[in-house]
Residue frames as qw, qx, qy, qz and C-alpha x, y, z in Angstrom:
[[0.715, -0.050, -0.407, -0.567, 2.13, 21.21, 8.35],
 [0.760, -0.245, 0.498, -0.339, 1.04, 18.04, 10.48],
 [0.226, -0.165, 0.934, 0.221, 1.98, 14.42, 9.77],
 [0.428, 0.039, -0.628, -0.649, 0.46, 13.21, 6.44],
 [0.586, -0.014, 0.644, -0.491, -2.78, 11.03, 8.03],
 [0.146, 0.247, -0.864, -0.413, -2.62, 8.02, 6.55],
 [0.879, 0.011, 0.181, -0.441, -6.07, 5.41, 6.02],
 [0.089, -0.420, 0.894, 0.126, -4.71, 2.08, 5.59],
 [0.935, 0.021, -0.117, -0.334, -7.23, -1.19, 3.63],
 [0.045, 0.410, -0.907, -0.081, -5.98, -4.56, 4.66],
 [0.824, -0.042, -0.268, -0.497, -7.31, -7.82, 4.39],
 [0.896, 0.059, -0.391, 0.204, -4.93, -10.13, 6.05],
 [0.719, -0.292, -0.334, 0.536, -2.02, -10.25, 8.66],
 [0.158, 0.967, 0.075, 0.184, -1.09, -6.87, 8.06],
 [0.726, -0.297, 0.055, 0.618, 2.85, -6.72, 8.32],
 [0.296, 0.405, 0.076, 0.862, 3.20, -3.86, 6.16],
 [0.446, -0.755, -0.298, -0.377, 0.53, -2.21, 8.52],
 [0.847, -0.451, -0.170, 0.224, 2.76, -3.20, 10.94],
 [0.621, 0.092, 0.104, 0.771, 6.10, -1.82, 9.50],
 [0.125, 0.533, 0.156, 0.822, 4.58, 1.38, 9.00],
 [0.423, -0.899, 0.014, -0.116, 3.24, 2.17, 12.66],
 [0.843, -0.308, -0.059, 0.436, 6.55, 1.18, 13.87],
 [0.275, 0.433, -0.016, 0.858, 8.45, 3.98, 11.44],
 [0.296, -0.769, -0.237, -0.514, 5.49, 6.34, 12.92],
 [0.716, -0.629, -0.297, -0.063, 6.08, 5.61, 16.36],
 [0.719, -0.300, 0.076, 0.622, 9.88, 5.51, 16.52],
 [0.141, -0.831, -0.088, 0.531, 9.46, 8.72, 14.51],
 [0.467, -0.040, 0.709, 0.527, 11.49, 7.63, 11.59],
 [0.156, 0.418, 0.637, 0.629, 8.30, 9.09, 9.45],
 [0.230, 0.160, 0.179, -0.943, 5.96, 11.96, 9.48],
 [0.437, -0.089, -0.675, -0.588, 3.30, 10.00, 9.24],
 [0.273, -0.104, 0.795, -0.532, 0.36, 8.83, 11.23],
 [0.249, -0.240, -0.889, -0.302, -1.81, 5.90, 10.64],
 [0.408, -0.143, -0.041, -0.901, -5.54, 7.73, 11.07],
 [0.885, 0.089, 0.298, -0.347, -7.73, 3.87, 10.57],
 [0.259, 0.297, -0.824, -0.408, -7.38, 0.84, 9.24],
 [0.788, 0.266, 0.240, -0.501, -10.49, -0.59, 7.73],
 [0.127, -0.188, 0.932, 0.283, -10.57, -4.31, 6.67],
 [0.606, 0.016, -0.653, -0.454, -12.89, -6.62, 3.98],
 [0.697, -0.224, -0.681, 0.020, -12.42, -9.53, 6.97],
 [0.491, -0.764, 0.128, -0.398, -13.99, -8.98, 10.57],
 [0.774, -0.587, 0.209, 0.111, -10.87, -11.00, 12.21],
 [0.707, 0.595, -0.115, 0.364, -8.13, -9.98, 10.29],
 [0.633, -0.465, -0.412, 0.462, -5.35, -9.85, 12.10],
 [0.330, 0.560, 0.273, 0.709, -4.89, -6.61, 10.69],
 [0.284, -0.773, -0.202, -0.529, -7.18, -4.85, 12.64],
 [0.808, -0.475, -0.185, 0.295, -5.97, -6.77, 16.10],
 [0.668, 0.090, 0.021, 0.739, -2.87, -4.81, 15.03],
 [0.114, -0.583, -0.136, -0.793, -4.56, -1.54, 14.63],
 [0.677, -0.549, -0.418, -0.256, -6.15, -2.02, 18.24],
 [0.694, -0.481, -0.309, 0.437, -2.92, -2.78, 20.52],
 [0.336, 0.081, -0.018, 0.938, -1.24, 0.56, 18.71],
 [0.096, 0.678, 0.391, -0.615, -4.85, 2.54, 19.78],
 [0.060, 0.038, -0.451, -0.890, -5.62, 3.08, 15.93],
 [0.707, 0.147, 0.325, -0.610, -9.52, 2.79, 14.99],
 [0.129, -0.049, 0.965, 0.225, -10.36, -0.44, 13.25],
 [0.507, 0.267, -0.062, -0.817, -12.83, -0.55, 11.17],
 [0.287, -0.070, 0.906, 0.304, -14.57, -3.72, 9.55],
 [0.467, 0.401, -0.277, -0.738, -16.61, -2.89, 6.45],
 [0.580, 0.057, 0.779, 0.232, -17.91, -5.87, 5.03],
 [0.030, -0.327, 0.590, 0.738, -17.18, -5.80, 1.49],
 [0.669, 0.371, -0.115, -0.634, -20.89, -6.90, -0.04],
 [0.822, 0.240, 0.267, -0.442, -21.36, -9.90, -2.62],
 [0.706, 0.644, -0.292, -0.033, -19.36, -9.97, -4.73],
 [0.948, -0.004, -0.026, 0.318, -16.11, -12.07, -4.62],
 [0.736, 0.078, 0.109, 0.663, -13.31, -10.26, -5.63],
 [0.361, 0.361, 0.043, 0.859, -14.55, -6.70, -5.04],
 [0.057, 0.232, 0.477, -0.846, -16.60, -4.07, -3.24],
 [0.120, 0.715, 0.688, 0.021, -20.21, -3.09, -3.66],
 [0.135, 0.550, 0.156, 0.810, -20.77, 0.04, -4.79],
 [0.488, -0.805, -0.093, -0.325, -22.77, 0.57, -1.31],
 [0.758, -0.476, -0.106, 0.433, -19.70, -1.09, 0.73],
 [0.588, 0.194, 0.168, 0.767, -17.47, 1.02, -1.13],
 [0.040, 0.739, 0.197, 0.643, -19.14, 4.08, -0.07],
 [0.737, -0.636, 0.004, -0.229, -18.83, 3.10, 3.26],
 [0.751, 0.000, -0.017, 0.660, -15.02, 2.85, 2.93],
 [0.191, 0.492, 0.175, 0.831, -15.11, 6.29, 1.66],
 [0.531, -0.693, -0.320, -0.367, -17.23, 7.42, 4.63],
 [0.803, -0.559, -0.134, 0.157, -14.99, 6.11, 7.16],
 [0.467, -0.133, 0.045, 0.873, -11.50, 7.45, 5.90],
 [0.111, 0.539, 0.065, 0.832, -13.15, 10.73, 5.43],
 [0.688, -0.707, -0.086, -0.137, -14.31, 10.58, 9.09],
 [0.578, -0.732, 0.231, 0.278, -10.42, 10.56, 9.74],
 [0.133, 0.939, -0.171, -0.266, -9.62, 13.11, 7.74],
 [0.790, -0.103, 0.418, 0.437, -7.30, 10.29, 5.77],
 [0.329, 0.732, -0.348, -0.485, -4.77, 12.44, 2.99],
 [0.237, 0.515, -0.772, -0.287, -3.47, 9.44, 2.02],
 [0.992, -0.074, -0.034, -0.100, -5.24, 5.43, 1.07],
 [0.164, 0.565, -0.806, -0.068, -2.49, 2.95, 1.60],
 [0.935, 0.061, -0.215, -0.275, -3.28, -0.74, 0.68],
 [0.068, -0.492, 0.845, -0.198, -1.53, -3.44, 2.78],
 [0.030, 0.049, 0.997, -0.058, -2.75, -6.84, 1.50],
 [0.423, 0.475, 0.375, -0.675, -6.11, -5.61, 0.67],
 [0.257, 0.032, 0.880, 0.398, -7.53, -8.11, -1.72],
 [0.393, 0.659, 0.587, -0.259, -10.42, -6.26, -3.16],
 [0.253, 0.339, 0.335, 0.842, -10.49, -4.16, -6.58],
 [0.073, -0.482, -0.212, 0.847, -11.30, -0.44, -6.21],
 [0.480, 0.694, 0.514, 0.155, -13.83, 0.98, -8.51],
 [0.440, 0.376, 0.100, 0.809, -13.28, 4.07, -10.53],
 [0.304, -0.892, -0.106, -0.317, -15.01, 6.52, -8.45],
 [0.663, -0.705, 0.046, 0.248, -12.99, 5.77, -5.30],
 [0.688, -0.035, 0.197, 0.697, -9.87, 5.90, -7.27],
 [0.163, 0.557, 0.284, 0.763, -10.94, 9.34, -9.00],
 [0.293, -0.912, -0.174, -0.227, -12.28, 10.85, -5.85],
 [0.756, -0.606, 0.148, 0.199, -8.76, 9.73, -4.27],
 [0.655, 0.731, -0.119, 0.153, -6.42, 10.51, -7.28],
 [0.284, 0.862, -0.177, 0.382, -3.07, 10.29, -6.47],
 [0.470, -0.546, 0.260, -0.643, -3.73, 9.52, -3.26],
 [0.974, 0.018, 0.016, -0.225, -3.96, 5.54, -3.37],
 [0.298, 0.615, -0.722, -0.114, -0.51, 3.49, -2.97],
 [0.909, -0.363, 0.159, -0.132, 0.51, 0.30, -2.91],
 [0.243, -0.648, 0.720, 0.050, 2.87, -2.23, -2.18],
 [0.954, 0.154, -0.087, -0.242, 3.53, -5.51, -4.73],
 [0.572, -0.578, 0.566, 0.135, 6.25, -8.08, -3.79],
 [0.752, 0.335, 0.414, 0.389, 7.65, -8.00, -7.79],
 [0.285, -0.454, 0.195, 0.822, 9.40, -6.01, -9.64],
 [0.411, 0.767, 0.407, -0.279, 6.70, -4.06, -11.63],
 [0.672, 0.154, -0.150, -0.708, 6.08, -4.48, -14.44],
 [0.707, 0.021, -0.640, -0.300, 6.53, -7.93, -14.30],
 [0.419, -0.157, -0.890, -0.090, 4.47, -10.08, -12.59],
 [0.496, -0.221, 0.044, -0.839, 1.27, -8.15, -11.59],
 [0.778, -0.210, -0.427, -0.410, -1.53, -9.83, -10.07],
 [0.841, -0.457, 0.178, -0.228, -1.62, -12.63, -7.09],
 [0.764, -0.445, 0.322, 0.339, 1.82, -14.41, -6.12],
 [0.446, 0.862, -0.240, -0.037, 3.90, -12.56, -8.05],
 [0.303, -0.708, 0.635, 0.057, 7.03, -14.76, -5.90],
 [0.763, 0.053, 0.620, 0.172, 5.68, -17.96, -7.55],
 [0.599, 0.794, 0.034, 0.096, 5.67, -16.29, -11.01],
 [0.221, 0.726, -0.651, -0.024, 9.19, -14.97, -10.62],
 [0.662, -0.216, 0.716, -0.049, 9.99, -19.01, -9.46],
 [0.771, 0.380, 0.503, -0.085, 8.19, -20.13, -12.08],
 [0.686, 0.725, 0.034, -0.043, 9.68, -18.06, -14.58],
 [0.841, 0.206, 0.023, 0.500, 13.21, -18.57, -13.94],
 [0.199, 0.863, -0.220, 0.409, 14.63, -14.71, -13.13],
 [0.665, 0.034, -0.422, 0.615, 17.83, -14.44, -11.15],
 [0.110, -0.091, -0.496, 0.856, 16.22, -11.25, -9.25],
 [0.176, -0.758, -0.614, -0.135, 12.61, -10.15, -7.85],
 [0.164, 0.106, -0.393, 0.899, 11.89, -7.58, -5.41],
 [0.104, 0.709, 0.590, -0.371, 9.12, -5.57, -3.90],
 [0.172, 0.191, 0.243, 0.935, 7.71, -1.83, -5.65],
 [0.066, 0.550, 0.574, -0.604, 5.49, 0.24, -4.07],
 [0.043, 0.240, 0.590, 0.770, 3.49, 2.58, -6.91],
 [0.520, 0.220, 0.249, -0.787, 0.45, 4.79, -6.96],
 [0.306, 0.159, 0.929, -0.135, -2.89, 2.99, -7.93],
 [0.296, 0.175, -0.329, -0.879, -4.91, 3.49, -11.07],
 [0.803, 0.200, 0.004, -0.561, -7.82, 1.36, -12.70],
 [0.806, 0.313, -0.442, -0.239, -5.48, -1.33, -13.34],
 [0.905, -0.345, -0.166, 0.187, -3.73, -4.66, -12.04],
 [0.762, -0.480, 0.158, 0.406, -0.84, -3.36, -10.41],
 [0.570, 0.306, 0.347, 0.678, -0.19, -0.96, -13.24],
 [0.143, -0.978, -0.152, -0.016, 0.29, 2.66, -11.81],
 [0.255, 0.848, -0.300, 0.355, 3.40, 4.63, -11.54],
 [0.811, -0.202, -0.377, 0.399, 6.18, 3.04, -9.80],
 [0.407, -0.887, -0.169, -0.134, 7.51, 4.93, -6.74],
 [0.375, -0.831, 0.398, -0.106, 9.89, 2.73, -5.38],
 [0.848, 0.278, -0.399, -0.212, 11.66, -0.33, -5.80],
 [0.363, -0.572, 0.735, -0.006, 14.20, -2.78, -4.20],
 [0.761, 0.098, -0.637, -0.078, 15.56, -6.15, -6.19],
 [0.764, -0.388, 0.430, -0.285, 15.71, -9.05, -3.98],
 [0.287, 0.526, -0.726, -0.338, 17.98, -11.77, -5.43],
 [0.930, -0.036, 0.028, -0.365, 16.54, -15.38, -6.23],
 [0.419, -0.546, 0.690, -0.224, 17.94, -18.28, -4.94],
 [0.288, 0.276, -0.808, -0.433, 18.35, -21.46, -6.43],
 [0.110, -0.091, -0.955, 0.260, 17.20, -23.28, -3.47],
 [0.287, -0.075, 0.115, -0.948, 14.44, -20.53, -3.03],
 [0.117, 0.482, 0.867, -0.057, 10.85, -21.91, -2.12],
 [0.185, -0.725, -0.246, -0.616, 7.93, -19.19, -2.51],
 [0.480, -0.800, -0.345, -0.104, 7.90, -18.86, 0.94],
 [0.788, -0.302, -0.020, 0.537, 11.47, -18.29, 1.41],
 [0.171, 0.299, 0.204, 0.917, 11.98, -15.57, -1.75],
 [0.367, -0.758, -0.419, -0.339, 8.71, -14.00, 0.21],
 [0.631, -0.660, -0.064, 0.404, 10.27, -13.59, 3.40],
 [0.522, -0.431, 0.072, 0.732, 12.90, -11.87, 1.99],
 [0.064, -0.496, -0.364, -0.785, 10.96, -9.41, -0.76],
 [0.298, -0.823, -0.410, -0.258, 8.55, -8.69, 2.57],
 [0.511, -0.608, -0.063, 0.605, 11.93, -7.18, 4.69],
 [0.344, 0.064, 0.202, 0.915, 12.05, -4.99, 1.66],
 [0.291, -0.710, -0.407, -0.496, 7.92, -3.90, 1.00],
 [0.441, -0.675, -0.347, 0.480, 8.32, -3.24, 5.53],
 [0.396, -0.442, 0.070, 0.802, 11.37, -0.88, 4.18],
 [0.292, 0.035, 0.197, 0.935, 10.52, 1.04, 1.14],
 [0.197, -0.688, -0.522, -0.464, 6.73, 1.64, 1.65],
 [0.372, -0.755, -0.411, 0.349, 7.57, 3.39, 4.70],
 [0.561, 0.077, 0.479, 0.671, 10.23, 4.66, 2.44],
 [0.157, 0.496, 0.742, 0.423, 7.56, 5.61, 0.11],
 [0.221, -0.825, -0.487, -0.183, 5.17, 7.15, 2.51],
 [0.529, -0.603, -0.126, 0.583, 7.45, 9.44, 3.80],
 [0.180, -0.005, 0.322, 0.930, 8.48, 11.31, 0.56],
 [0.226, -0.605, -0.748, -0.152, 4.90, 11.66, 0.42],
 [0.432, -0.778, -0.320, 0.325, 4.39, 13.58, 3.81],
 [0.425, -0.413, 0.242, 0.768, 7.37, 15.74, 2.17],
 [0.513, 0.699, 0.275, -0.415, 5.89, 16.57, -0.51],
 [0.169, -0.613, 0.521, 0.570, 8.65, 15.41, -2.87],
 [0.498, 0.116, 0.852, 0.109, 6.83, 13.78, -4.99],
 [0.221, 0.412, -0.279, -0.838, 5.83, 14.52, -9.18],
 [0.614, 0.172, 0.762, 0.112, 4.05, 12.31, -11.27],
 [0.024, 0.686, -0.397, -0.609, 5.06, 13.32, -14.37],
 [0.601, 0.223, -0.682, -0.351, 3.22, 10.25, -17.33],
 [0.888, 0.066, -0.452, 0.050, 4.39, 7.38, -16.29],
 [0.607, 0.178, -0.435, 0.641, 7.36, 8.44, -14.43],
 [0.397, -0.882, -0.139, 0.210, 7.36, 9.65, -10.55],
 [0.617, 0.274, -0.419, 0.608, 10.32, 11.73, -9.83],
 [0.542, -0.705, -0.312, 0.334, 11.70, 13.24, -6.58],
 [0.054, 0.888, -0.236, 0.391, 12.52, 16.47, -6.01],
 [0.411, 0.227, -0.657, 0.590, 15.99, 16.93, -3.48],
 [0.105, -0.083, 0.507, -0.851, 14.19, 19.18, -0.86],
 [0.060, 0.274, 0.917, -0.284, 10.70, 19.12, 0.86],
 [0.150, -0.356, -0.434, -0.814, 7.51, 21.09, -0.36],
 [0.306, -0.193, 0.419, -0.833, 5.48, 20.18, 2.60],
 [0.369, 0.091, 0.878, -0.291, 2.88, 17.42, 3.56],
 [0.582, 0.250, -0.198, -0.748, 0.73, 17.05, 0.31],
 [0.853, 0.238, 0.395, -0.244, -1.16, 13.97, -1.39],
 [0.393, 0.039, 0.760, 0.516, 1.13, 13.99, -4.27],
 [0.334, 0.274, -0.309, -0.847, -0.22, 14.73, -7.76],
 [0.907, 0.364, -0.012, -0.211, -2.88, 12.68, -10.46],
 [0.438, -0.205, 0.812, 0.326, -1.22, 9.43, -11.05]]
C-alpha cells in the first residue's frame, strides 16, 4: 500500500505540523502530509506547508466564533477529499467539528492535547495542571468524537511538573512530547495496527497495512 495521506487543520504556528513533515521527510513515517487547510489566512501554519511544497489551503471558517459554518465546513470536506486525505489530523485547530464531518470521517480524525486525558480537556490544559497542583502532565494524542477532547486515547507521554514551572515552561516541555508521539501515533495508523475496541485503542504487534483505523 502507499503512505497513509494525511489532511492536516491548523490554526496557529503549526509545530506539530511541523514535527510531522519532518518524520515524513527523514522517512521515519509512512506518511505523507496531502494539505493543510487553516481557519486563519496568515497562519504560520500554512507558511510551513508552502516551504515543504504541501498545498495550503485557507478556508475561512464563516461567523461564528468558535466554529465552522455548515457551508465552510463543507468546504473543508471538499478540499481534503480533493487530496484524497485517509486521515484528518488537527494541529492547533481551534474550531469545533460538527457531527457530519466527524461521521463522514469516523475514525479517521486525531488529535493532539498537551494533558493527560482525561484530565484537563479544553483550552490550556498546562495552566489547569499548574493550577491544580499535579506532580505530572503530559501530552495524548486520541481519536476525535463529538466531544471536548473526549475520544479514545491513543497515546500518551507524562511530562513531570516542576515547582518552578511557569505555563510556558511545562508547555515547552509537553510540546517535545505531542512533536514525538503524534508522529508516533500517525504511524501505527499507516500500519494498520490499530483497534478501537469501546473506549480502549489497542495495538496489534505486527502490521495489517495502511488503513484509517476503525469507528472511534
Amino acid at each position: 500500500m502507499g503512505r497513509l495521506r494525511v489532511g492536516v487543520l491548523a490554526s496557529g504556528r503549526g509545530s506539530n505540523l511541523q514535527a510531522i513533515i519532518d518524520s515524513s521527510l527523514a522517512g521515519r513515517i509512512d506518511v505523507e502530509v496531502a494539505v493543510v487547510v487553516s481557519d486563519v489566512a496568515d497562519a504560520q501554519a500554512l507558511e510551513r506547508a508552502r516551504s515543504a511544497g504541501i498545498p495550503a489551503v485557507h478556508v475561512p471558517p464563516g461567523r461564528f466564533r468558535t466554529k465552522l459554518t455548515p457551508e465552510a465546513e463543507q468546504r473543508y470536506t471538499e478540499v481534503l477529499e480533493e487530496h484524497r486525505v485517509d486521515v484528518v489530523a488537527l494541529a492547533g485547530f481551534m474550531r469545533i467539528l460538527h457531527d457530519d464531518f466527524l461521521e463522514r470521517y469516523s475514525g479517521r480524525v486525531v488529535n493532539v492535547h498537551p494533558a493527560l486525558l482525561p484530565s484537563f480537556p479544553g483550552l490550556h490544559g498546562q495552566k489547569q495542571a499548574l493550577d491544580y497542583g499535579v506532580k505530572w502532565s503530559g501530552a495524548t494524542v486520541h481519536f476525535v468524537d463529538a466531544g471536548v477532547d473526549t475520544g479514545p486515547i491513543i497515546l500518551q507521554a507524562a511530562v513531570p511538573v516542576m515547582d518552578d514551572d511557569s505555563e510556558e515552561t511545562l508547555a515547552a516541555r509537553i510540546l517535545e512530547q505531542e512533536h514525538r508521539i503524534y508522529a508516533e501515533a500517525l504511524q501505527l495508523i499507516a500500519e494498520g495496527r490499530l483497534k478501537v475496541d469501546g473506549r480502549v485503542v489497542r495495538t496489534s504487534e505486527g502490521a495489517a497495512g495502511a488503513t484509517g483505523g476503525d469507528d472511534a
